[in-house]
C-alpha positions in Angstrom: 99.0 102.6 157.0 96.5 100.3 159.0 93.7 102.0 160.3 93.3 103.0 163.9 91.7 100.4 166.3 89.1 103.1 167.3 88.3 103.6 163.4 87.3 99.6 163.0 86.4 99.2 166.1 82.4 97.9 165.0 80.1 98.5 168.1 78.5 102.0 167.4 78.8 101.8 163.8 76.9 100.1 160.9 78.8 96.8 160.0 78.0 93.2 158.9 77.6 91.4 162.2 77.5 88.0 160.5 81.0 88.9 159.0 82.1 90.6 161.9 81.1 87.4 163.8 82.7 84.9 161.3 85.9 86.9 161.2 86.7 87.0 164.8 85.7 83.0 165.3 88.5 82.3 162.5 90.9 84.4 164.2 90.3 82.8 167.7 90.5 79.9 166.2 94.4 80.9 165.0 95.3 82.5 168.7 94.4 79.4 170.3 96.4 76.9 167.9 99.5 79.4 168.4 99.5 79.1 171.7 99.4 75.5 171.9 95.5 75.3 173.2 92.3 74.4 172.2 88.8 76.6 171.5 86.6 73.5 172.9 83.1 74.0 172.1 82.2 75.0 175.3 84.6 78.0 175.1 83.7 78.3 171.3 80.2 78.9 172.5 80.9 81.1 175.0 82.6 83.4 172.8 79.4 83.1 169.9 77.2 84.6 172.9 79.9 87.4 173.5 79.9 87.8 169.5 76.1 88.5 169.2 76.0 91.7 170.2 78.6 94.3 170.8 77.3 94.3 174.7 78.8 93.1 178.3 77.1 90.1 179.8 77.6 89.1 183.2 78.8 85.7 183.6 75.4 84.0 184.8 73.5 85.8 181.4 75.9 83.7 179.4 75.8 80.5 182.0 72.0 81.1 181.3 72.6 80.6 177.6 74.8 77.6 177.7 72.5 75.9 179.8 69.5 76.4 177.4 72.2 75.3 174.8 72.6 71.8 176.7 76.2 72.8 178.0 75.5 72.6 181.4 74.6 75.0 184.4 76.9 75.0 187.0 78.9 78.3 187.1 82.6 76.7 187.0 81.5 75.6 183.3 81.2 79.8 182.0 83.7 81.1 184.6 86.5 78.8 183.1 85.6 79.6 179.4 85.3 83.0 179.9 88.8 83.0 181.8 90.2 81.5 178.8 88.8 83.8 176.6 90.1 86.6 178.7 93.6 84.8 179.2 93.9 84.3 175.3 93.2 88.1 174.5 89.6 86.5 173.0 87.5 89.0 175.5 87.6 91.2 178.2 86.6 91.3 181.6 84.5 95.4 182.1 85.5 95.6 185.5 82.7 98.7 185.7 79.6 95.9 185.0 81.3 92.9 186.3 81.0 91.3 182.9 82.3 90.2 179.6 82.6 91.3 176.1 84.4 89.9 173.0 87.6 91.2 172.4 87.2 92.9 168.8 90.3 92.6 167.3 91.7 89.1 168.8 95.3 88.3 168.3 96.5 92.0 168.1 98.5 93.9 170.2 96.7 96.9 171.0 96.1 98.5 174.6 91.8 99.4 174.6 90.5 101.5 176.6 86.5 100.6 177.0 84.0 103.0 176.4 80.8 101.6 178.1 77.4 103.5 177.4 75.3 103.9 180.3 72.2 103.0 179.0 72.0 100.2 176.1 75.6 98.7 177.9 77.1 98.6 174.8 81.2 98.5 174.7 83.5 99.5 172.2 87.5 99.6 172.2 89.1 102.8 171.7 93.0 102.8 171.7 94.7 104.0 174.6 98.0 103.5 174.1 98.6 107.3 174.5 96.7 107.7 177.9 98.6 104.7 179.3 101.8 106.2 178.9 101.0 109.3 180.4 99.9 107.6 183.2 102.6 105.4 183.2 104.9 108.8 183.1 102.9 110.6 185.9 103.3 107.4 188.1 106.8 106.8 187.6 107.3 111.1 189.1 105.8 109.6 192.2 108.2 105.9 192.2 105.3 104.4 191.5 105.4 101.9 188.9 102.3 100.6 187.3 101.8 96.7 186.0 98.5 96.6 185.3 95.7 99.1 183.8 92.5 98.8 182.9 90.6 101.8 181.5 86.8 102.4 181.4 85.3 105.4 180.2 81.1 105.6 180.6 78.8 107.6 178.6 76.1 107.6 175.6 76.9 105.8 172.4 75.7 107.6 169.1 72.6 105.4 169.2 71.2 106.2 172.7 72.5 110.0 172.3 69.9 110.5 169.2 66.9 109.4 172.3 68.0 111.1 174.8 66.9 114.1 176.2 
């Protein structure tokens, strides 16, 4: 049996970034050719900056960093790679920081749930699938049906718990 999202899900735990990097630039290379598209290097950029760290950035900190890359700076440029990315399952849009981060396991189907902590902004993807349907049931008692969920749960990760308080 595979294991869980949450149990390879990188961003609070010890991993090979450069591997973790590589491997997710391969596979988003494979879930754009299946869907008949193209990871342009404008959008392949984008998605190295989301890569580097397991953080959300705002759309302007990565329009900042294709500019200084010689991709341009006019906002349409990020705003229409990162809306690929999001539309191709590549990243994610934290609705919470009103910002971006790589999706960490591109080209599966899995429902995340993002766990955000409040002070370094790092995000990891914990699998929800269970909270969704209860949701899911406890709206349907109501005649209430839900089509689209986004889950965001803030706190510490183990790094920032060790320093605080």
């Amino acid at each position: 049996m595979a294991p869980s999202v949450a149990a390879t899900d990188p961003a609070f735990a010890a991993h090979d970034h450069g591997h973790c990097t590589e491997d997710a630039l391969s596979r988003a290379e494979v879930v754009t050719k299946a869907a008949g598209a193209r990871l342009t290097p404008v959008r392949r950029r984008v998605l190295e900056i989301l890569l580097e760290q397991h953080r959300a950035l705002g759309a302007y900190d990565v329009l900042a960093r294709l500019a200084a890359d010689g991709f341009g700076n006019q906002p349409p440029v990020a705003y229409r790679a990162l809306e690929f990315l999001v539309d191709h399952g590549l990243a994610h849009r934290i609705q919470r920081l009103n910002a971006f981060t790589a999706c960490t396991h591109p080209g599966a189907d899995h429902a995340p749930a993002f766990l955000i902590c409040r002070d370094c902004s790092g995000v990891a993807e914990a699998e929800a699938a269970g909270a969704r349907e209860a949701l899911g049931a406890s709206a349907a008692t109501r005649g209430f049906l839900i089509e689209r969920t986004t889950i965001e749960a803030l706190g510490l990760c183990p790094a920032c718990r060790e320093v605080a308080p």
